[in-house]
Each structure stands twice: as structure tokens, then as C-alpha cells.
C-alpha atoms as an extended CHARMM CRD file, in Angstrom:
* protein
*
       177  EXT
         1         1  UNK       CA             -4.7440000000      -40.1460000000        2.1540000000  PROA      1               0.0000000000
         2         2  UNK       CA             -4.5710000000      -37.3920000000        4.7200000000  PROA      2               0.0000000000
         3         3  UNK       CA             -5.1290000000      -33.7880000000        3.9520000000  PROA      3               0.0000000000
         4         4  UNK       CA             -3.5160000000      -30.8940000000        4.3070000000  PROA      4               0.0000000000
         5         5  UNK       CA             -4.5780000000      -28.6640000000        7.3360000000  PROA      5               0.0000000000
         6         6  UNK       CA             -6.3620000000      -25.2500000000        6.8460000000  PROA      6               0.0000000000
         7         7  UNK       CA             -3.3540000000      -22.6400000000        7.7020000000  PROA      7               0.0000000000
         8         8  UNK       CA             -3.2460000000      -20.7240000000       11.2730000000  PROA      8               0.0000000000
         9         9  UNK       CA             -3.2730000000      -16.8010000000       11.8330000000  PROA      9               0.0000000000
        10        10  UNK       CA              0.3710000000      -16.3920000000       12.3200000000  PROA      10              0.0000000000
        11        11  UNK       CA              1.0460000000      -14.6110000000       15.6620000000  PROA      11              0.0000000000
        12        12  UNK       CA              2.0770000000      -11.1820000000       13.7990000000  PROA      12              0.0000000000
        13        13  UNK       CA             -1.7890000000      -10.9740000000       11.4220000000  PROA      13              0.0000000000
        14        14  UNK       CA             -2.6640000000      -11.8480000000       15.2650000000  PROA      14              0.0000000000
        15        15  UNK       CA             -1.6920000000       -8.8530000000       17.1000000000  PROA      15              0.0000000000
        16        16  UNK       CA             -2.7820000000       -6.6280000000       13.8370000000  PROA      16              0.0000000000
        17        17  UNK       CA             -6.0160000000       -8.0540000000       14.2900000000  PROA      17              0.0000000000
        18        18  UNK       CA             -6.2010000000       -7.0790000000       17.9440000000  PROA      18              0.0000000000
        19        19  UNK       CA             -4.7980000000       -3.4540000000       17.6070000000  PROA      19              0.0000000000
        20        20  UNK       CA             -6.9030000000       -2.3180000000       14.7340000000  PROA      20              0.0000000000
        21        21  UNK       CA            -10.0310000000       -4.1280000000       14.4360000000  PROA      21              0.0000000000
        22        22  UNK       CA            -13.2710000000       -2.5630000000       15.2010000000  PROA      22              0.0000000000
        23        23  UNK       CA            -15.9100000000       -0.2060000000       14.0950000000  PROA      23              0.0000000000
        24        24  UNK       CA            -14.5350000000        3.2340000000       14.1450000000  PROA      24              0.0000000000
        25        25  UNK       CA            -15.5660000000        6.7610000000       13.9090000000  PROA      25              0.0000000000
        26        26  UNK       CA            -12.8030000000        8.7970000000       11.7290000000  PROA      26              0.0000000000
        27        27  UNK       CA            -12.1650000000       12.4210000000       11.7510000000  PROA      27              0.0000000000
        28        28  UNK       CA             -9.4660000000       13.3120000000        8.8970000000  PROA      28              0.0000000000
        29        29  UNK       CA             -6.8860000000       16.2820000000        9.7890000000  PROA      29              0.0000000000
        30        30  UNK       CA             -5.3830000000       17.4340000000        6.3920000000  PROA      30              0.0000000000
        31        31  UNK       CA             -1.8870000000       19.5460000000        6.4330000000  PROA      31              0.0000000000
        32        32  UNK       CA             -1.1300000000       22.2360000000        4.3580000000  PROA      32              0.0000000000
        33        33  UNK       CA              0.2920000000       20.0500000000        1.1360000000  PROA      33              0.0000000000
        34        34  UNK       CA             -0.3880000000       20.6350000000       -2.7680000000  PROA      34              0.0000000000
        35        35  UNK       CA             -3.2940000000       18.2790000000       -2.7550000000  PROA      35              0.0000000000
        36        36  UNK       CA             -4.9740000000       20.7480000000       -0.0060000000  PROA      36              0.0000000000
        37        37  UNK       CA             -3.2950000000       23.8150000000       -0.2340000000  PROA      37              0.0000000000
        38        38  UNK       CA             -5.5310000000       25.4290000000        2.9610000000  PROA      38              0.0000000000
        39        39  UNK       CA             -5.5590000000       22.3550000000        5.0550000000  PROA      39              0.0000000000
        40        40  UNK       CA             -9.0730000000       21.0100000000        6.3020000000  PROA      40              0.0000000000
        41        41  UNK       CA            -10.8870000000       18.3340000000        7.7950000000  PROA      41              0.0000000000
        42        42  UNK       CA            -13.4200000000       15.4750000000        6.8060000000  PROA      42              0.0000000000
        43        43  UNK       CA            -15.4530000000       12.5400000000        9.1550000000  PROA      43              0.0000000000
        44        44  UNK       CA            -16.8780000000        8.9840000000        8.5030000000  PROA      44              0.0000000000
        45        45  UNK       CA            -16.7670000000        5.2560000000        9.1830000000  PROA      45              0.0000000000
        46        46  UNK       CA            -14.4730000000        2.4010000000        9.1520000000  PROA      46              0.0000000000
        47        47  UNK       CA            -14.8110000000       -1.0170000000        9.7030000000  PROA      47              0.0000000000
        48        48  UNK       CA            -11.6490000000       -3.2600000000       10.5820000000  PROA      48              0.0000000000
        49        49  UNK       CA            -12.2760000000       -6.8430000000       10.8210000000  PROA      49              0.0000000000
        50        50  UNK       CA            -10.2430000000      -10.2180000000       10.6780000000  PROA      50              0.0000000000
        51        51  UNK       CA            -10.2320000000      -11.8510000000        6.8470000000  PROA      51              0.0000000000
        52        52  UNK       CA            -11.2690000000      -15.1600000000        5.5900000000  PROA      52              0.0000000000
        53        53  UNK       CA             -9.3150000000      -17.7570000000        8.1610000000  PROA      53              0.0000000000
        54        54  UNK       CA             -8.1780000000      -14.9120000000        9.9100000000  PROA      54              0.0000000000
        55        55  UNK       CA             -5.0960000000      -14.4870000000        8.2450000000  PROA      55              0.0000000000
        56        56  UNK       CA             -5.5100000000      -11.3620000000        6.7620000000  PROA      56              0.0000000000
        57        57  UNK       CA             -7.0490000000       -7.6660000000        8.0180000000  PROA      57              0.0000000000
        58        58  UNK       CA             -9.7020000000       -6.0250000000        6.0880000000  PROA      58              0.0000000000
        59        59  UNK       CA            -10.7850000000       -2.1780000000        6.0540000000  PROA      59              0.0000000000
        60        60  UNK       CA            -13.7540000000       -0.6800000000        4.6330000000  PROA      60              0.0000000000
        61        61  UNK       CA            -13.3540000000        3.5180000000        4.9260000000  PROA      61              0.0000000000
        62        62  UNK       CA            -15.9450000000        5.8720000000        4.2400000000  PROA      62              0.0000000000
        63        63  UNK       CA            -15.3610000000       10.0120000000        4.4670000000  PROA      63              0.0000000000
        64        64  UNK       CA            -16.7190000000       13.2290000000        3.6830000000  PROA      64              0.0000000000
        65        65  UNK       CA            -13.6180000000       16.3270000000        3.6580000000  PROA      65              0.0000000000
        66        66  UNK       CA            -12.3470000000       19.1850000000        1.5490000000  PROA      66              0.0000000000
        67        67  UNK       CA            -11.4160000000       16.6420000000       -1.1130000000  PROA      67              0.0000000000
        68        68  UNK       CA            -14.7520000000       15.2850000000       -1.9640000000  PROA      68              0.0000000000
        69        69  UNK       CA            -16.5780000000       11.8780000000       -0.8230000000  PROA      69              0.0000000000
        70        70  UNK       CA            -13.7530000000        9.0550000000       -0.1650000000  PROA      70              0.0000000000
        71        71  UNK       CA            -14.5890000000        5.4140000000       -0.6590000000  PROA      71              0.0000000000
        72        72  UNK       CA            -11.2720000000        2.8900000000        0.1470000000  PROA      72              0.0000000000
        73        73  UNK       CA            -10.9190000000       -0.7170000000        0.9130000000  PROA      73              0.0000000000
        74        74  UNK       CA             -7.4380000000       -2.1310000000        2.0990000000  PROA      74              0.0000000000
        75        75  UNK       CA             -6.0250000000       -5.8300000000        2.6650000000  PROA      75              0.0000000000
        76        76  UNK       CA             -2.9560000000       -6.6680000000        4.5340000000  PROA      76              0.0000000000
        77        77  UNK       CA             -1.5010000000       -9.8540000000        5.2950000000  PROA      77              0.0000000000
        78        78  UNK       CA              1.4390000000      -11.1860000000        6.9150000000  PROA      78              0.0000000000
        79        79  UNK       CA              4.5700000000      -12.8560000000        4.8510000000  PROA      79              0.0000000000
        80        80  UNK       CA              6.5530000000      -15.3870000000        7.2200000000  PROA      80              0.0000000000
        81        81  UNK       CA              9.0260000000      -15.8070000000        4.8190000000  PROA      81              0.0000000000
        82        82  UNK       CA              9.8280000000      -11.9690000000        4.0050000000  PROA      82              0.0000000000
        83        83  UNK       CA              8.6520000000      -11.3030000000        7.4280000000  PROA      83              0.0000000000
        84        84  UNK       CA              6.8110000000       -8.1680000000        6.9600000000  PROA      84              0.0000000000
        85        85  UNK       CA              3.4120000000       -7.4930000000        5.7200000000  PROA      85              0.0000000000
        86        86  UNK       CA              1.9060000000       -6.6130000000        2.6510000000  PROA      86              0.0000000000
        87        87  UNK       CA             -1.0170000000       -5.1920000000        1.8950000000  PROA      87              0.0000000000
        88        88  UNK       CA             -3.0280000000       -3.3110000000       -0.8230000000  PROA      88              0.0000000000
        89        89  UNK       CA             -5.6830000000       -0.1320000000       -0.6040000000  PROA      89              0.0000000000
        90        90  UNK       CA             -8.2660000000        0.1960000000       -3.5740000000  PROA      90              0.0000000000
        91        91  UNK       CA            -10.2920000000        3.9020000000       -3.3710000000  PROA      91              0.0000000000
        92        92  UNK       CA            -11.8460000000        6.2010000000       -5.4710000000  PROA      92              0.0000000000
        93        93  UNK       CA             -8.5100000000        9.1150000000       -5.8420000000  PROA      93              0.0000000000
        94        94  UNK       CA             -6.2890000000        6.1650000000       -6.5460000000  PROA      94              0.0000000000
        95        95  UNK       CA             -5.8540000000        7.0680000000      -10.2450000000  PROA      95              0.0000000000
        96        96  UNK       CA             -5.2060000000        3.4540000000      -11.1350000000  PROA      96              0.0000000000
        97        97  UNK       CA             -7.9780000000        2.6610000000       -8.4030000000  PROA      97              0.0000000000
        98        98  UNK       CA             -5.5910000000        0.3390000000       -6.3690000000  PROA      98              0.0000000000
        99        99  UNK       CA             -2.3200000000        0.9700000000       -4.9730000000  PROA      99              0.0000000000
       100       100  UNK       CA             -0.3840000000       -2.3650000000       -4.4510000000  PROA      100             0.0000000000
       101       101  UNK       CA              2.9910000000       -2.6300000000       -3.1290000000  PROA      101             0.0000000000
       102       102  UNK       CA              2.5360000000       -1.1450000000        0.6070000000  PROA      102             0.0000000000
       103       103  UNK       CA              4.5890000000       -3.1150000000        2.9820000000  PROA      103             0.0000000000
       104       104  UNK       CA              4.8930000000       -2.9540000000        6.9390000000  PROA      104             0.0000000000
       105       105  UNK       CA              6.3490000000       -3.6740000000       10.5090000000  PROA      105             0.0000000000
       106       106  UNK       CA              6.2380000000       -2.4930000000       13.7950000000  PROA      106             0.0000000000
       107       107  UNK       CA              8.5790000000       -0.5170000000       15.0100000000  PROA      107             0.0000000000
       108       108  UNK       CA              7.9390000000       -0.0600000000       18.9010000000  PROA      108             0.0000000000
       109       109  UNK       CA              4.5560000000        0.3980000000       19.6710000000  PROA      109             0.0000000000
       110       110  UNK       CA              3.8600000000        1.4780000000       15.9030000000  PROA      110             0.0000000000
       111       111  UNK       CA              2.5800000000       -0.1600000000       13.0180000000  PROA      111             0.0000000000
       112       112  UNK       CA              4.0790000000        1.4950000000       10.1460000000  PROA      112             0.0000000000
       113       113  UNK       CA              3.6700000000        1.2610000000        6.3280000000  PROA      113             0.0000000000
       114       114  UNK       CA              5.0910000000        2.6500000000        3.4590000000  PROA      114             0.0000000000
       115       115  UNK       CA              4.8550000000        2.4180000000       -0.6140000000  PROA      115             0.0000000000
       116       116  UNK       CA              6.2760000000        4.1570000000       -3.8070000000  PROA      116             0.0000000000
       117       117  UNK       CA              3.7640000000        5.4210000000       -6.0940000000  PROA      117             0.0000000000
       118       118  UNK       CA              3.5880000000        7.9260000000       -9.2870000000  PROA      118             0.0000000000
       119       119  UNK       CA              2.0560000000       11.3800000000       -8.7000000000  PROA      119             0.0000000000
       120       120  UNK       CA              1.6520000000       13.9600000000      -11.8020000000  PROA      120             0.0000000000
       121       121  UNK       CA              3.8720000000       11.9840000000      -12.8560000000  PROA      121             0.0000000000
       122       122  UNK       CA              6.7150000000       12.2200000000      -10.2800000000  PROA      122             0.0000000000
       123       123  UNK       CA              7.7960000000        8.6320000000       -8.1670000000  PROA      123             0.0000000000
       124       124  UNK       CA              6.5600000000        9.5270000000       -4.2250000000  PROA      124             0.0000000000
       125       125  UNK       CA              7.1860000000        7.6020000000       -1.0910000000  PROA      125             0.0000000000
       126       126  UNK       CA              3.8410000000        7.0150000000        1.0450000000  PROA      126             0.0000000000
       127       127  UNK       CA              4.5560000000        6.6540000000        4.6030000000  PROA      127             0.0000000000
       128       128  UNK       CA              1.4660000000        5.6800000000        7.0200000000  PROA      128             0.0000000000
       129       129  UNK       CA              2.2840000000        5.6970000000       10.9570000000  PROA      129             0.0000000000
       130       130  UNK       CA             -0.1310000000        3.8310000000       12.9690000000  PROA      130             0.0000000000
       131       131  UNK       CA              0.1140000000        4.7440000000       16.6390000000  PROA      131             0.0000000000
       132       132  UNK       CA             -1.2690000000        5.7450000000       20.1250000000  PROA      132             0.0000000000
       133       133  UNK       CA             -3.0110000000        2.5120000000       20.6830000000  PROA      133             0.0000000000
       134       134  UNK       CA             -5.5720000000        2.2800000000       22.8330000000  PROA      134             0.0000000000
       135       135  UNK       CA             -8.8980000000        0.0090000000       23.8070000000  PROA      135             0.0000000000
       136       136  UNK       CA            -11.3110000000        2.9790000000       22.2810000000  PROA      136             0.0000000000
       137       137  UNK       CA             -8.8370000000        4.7940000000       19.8600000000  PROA      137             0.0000000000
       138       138  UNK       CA             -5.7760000000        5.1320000000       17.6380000000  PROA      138             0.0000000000
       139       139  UNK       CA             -4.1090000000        7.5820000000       15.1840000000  PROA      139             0.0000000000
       140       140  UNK       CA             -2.7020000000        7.3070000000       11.6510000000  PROA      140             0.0000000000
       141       141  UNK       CA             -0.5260000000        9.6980000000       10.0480000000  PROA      141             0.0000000000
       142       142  UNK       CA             -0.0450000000        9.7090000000        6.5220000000  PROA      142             0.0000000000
       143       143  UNK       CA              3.8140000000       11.5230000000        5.3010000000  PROA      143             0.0000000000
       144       144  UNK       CA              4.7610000000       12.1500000000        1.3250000000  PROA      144             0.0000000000
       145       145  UNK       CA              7.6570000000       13.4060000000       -0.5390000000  PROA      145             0.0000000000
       146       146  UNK       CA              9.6290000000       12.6050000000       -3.0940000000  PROA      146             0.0000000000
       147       147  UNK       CA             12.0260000000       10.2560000000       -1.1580000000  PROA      147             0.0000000000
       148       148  UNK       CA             12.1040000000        8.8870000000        2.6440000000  PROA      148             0.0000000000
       149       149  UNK       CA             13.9660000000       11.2230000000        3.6340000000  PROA      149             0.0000000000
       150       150  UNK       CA             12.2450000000       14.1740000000        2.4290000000  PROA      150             0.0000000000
       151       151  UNK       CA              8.5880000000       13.4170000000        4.3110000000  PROA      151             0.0000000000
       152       152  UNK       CA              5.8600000000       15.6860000000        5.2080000000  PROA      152             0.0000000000
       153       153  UNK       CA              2.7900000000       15.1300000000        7.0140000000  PROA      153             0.0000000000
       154       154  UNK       CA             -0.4150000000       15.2220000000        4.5960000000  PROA      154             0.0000000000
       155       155  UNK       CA             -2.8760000000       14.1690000000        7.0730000000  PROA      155             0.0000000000
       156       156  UNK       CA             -3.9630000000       12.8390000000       10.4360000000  PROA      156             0.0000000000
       157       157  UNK       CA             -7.1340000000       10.3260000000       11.1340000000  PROA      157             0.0000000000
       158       158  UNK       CA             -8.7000000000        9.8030000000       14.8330000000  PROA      158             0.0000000000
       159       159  UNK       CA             -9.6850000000        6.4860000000       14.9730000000  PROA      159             0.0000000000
       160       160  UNK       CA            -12.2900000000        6.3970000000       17.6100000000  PROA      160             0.0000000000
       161       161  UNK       CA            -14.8870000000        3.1980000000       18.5350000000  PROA      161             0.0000000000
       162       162  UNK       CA            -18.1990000000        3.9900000000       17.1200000000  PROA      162             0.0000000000
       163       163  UNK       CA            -21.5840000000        2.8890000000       19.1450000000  PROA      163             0.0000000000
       164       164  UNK       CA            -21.7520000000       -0.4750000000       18.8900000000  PROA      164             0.0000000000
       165       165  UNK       CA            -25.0760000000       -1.2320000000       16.5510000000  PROA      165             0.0000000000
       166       166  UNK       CA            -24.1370000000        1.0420000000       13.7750000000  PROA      166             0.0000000000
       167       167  UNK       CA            -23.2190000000       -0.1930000000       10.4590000000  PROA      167             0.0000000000
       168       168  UNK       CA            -20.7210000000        1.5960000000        8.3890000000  PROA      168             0.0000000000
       169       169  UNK       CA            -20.7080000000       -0.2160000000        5.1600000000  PROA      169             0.0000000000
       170       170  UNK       CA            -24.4810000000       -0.0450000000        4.7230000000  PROA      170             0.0000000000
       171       171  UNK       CA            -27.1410000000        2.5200000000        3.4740000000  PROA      171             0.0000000000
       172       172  UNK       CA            -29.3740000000        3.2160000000        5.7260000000  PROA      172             0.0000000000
       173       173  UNK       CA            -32.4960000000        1.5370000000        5.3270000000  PROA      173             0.0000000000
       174       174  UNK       CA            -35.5210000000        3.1780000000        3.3350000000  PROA      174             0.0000000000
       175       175  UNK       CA            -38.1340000000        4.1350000000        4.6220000000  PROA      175             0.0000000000
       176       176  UNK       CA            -41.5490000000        1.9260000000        3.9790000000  PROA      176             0.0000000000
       177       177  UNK       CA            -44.5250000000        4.0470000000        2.4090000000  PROA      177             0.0000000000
């Protein structure tokens, strides 16, 4: 009896993979919005890598802003048969801690995401607009409102290649007395 191969990365998880993974500097730009009414800015890590088989992209985010210490964690994956990909972001001012649901495409040169969630207990659309790739950097923008159509921009992150040797997802080690 023969057994079933171990699945491919299809070409779409592929070109994800190439366009986002890395170790990253982030500086956060926040808008105007109700969750910061006088705007701001924050700065950490990120780590982008390949998943298990390759068939998936993980994210591990770290940040310091105006709204506190941010821990997140994100999956996304490619469906062939919906042809789009799905993905899910866990993080410490996700009420629920995880916010399932987000699906994506490219449209151009842009990856670009979006979700419905509950806020204060009003339905929101979450739009995230990855874009301005290049070998050292890239942008994400992050929209809300109340419907697609009604948008505005919450925030803006730099994505820019940290020195390679740092870790991000680790404390640095203690000293030995």
C-alpha cells in the first residue's frame, strides 16, 4: 500500500511567504480614531516566517505605543478551493483574545485583508492593506468603520528588516552573578 504524499506550498502561500517573511523592526503610526483620540506612535519586533510544511505564514508582533504593551500572533493560509486566504490574529486587546474570520487576496501589488468583528457592541469591518513592497521594507494600513464603505485609517506600521542576529520573540538573556 502506497501512501499519501505530504502536501506542497501552493504557489499563492508561496509568494506570501516571499513578500512578508523576515525579522522586522515596526514603528506603529496611529490616526486620530476613538480608540486614540490624539493619535500617537509605538515601536517593536516582528517575526514572519513560513509554517509547518510551508503552507501557512506565521507572525509573532511585539509593541510598545499610546495603547499600552501589544502582544499578537497571526496565521494565514491559502484555500485552493475558495481561492483566497484565511487567516486568524490572537493578541492581548482582542476582547475574545482571537479574531477569526479575516480573509485575503491581492489586488495589484497589495495584499489585502479584511474581517467583521463586534466593537462596544457595534458589527465593524477591519480592513488591513499590505503594500510598498520592498527587499528591506513594507507598510500595513489598518481602516475601520462600520461598513466597507465607510473606512477610516486607524493606523500605519513600517515594516523595516531588523539586524540580522536579533531575536524578537525572546527575553533577553539574564545576566550570570
Amino acid at each position: 500500500a502506497s501512501t499519501m504524499p505530504m502536501p506542497k506550498p501552493a504557489p499563492e502561500i508561496t509568494k506570501l511567504v516571499k513578500a512578508l517573511s523576515g525579522t522586522w523592526k515596526v514603528t506603529e503610526k496611529y490616526d486620530m480614531s476613538p480608540m486614540t483620540p490624539n493619535g500617537g506612535t509605538g515601536e517593536g519586533t516582528a517575526k514572519i516566517w513560513p509554517g509547518p510544511g510551508g503552507l501557512s505564514v506565521l507572525e509573532n508582533y511585539r509593541s510598545s505605543s499610546v495603547m499600552g504593551k501589544a502582544s499578537g500572533f497571526g496565521v494565514f493560509w491559502w484555500d485552493p478551493n475558495a481561492k483566497i486566504y484565511n487567516g486568524i490574529w490572537c493578541d492581548n486587546g482582542t476582547p475574545s483574545g482571537c479574531a477569526g474570520g479575516i480573509q485575503a487576496k491581492w489586488e495589484g501589488d497589495n495584499w489585502v485583508g479584511t474581517m467583521e468583528m463586534e466593537m462596544n457592541g457595534q458589527k465593524m469591518t477591519l480592513r488591513t492593506v499590505y503594500s510598498d513592497f520592498k527587499p528591506d521594507s513594507f507598510l500595513m494600513t489598518m481602516e475601520m468603520g462600520p461598513d466597507p464603505n465607510s473606512l477610516k485609517k486607524m493606523m500605519t506600521i513600517s515594516y523595516t528588516k531588523a539586524e540580522t542576529g536579533k531575536k524578537t520573540d525572546e527575553k533577553p538573556a539574564e545576566k550570570k552573578q
